[in-house]
C-alpha positions in Angstrom: 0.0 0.0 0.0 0.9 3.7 -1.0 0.5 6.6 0.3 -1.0 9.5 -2.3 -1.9 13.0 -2.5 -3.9 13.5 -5.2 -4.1 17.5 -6.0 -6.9 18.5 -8.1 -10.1 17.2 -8.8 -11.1 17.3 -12.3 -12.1 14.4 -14.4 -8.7 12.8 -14.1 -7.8 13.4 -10.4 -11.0 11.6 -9.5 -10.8 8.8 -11.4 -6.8 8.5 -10.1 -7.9 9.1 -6.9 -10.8 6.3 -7.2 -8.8 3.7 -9.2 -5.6 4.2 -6.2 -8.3 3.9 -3.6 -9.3 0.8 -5.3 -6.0 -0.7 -5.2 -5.8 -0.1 -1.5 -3.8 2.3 -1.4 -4.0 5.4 1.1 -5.5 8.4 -0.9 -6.0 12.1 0.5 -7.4 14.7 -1.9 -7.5 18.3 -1.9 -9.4 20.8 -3.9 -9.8 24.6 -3.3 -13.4 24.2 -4.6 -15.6 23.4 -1.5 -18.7 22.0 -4.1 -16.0 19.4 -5.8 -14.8 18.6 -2.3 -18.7 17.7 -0.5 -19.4 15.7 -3.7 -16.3 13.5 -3.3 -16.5 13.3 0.9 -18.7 9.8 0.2 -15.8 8.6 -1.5 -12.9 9.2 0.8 -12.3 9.7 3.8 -9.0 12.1 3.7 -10.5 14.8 1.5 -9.6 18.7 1.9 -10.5 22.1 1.2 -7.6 24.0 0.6 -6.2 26.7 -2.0 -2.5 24.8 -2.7 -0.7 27.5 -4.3 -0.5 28.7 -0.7 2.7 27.2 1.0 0.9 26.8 4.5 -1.7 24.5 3.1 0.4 22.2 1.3 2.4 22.2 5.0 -0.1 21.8 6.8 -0.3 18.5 4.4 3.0 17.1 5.6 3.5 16.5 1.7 7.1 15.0 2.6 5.6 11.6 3.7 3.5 10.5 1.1 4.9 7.8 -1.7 3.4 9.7 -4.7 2.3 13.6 -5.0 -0.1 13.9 -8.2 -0.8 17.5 -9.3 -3.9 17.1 -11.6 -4.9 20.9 -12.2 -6.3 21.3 -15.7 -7.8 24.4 -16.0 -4.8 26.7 -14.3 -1.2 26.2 -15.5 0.4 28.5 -13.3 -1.2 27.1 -10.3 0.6 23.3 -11.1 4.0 25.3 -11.9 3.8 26.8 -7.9 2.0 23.8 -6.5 4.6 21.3 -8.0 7.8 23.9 -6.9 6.5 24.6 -3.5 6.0 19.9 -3.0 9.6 20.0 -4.0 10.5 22.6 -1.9 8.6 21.0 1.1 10.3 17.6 0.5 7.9 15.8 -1.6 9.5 12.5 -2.5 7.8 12.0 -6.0 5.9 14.4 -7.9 3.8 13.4 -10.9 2.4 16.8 -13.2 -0.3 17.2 -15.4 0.6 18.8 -18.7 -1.2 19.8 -21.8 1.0 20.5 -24.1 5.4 19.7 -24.6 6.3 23.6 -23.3 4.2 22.8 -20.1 6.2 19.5 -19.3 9.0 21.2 -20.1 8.5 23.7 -17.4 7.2 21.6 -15.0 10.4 19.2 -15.3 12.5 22.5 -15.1 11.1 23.2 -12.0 11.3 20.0 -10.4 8.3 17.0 -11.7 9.8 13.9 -11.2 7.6 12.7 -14.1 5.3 14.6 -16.2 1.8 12.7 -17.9 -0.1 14.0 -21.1 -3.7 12.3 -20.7 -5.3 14.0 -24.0 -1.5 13.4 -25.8 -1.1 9.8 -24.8 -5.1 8.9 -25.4 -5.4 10.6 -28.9 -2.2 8.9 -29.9 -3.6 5.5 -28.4 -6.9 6.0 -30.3 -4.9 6.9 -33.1 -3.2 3.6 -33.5 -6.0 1.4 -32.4 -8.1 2.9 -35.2 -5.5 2.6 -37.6 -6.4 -0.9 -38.8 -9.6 -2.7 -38.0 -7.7 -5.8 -36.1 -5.9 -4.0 -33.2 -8.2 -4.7 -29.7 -5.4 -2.7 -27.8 -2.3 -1.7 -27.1 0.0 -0.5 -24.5 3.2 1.8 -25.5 6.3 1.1 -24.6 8.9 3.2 -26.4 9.2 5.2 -29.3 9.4 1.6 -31.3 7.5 -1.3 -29.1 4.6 -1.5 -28.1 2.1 -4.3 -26.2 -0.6 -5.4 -28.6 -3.8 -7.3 -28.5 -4.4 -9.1 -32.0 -7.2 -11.4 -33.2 -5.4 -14.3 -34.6 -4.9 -14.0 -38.3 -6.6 -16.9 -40.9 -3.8 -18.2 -42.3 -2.5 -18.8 -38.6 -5.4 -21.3 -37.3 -4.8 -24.7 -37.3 -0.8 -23.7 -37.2 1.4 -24.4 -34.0 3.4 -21.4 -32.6 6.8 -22.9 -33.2 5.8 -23.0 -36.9 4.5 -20.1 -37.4 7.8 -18.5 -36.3 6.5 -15.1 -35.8 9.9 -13.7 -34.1 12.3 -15.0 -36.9 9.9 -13.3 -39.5 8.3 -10.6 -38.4 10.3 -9.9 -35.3 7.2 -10.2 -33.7 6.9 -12.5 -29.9 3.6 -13.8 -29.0 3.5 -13.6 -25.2 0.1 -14.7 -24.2 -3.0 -15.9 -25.7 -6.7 -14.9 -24.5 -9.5 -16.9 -25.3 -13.2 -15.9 -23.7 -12.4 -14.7 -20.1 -9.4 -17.0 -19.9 -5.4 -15.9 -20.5 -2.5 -18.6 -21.1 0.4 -16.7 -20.8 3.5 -17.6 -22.4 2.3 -20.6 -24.4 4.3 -23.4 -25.5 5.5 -23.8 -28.8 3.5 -26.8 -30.2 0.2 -24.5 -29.0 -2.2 -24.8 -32.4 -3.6 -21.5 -33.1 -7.4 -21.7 -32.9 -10.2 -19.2 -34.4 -11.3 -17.2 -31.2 -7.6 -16.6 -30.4 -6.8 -13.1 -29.4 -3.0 -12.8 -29.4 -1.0 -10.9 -26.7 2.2 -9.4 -28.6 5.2 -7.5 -28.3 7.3 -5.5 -31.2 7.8 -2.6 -33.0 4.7 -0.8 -34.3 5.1 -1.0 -37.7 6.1 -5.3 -37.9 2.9 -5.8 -35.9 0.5 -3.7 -38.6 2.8 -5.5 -41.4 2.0 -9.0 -39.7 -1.9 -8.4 -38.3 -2.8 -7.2 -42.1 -1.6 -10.5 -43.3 1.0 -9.5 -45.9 3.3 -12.0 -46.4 1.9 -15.1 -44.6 -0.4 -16.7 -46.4 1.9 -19.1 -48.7 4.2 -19.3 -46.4 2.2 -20.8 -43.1 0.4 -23.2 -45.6 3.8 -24.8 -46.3 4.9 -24.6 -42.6 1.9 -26.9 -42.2 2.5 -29.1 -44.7 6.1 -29.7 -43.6 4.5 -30.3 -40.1 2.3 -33.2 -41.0 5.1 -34.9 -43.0 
């Protein structure tokens, strides 16, 4: 269990502050808006009204003994840029900011953000690549180049084992789990048979995983991969 200040109740500090409270984690949120504050009070226990651009509030917090400090201000810029110097100032171990836009993160990392988080950036860029191509469920980013994706198995694939497929040697593509109806086999063997409701966990570089899902260059060769195999 963590401890968390969550600063900022918008759309996105609530649902932080929810989802952390959820994982059992300790949670104590502050908002200077008393209306914001009465309509979360149900939900935690540890809620505050308080303005945190002023230092005595944010001391009065003991901000140096929580695990995590999230500043989730949307509407006011200049307010995170104080309320983020003034954690560091106080001793805050970890301070995550809320930017909009690369000149804010740059700011707030000047001024001391241990870690700065685009939510309209990263979800517009998620959406972006999900909606790409019709056959990506998901995906989680992991660099510039790889990412975690969730794949329905491709035709020419069903009916094919794992090992013959040999998705890494050619498409430089692993296959890390499989999820079938409410059930996930992670890691599967190599002689696994690919079957039709197969959604495929997978790891790689962006652009092998579109060139792979859309079925370009598999077709011939997986039918001869299972010819070999029943030989």
């Amino acid at each position: 269990m963590k401890s968390i200040l969550v600063i900022g109740l918008g759309r996105l500090g609530r649902l932080l502050s929810k989802n952390m409270a959820e994982l059992g984690n300790d949670v104590m949120v502050v908002d200077k808006d008393e209306e914001v504050i009465e309509e979360v009070s149900g939900l935690f226990t540890d809620a505050h009204i308080g303005d945190c651009t002023n230092e005595a509030v944010l001391r009065s917090l003991s901000v140096s003994g929580f695990d995590l400090c999230f500043v989730t201000i949307g509407s006011n810029f200049e307010s995170s840029l104080v309320i983020t110097s003034l954690l560091k100032k106080l001793g805050a171990k970890y301070v995550v900011a809320k930017a909009k836009q690369d000149i804010q993160a740059e700011l707030l990392c000047t001024i001391g953000a241990d870690e700065v988080i685009y939510p309209d950036k990263e979800l517009a860029e998620k959406l972006a690549v999900r909606f790409n191509a019709d056959n990506i469920f998901d995906f989680i980013q992991l660099t510039d180049q790889y990412a975690i994706f969730e794949i329905p198995v491709m035709d020419s694939l069903v009916g094919v084992t794992l090992r013959d497929a040999d998705l890494r040697h050619r498409f430089g593509v692993n296959v890390i789990a499989i999820k079938k109806e409410n059930t996930l086999d992670p890691v599967p063997a190599p002689d696994y048979t690919f079957r039709p409701d197969d959604v495929l966990v997978v790891i790689g570089r962006t652009e092998d995983v579109f060139r792979m899902s859309s079925g370009k260059n598999m077709g011939r060769t997986v039918v001869k991969k299972k010819q070999e195999s029943k030989k």
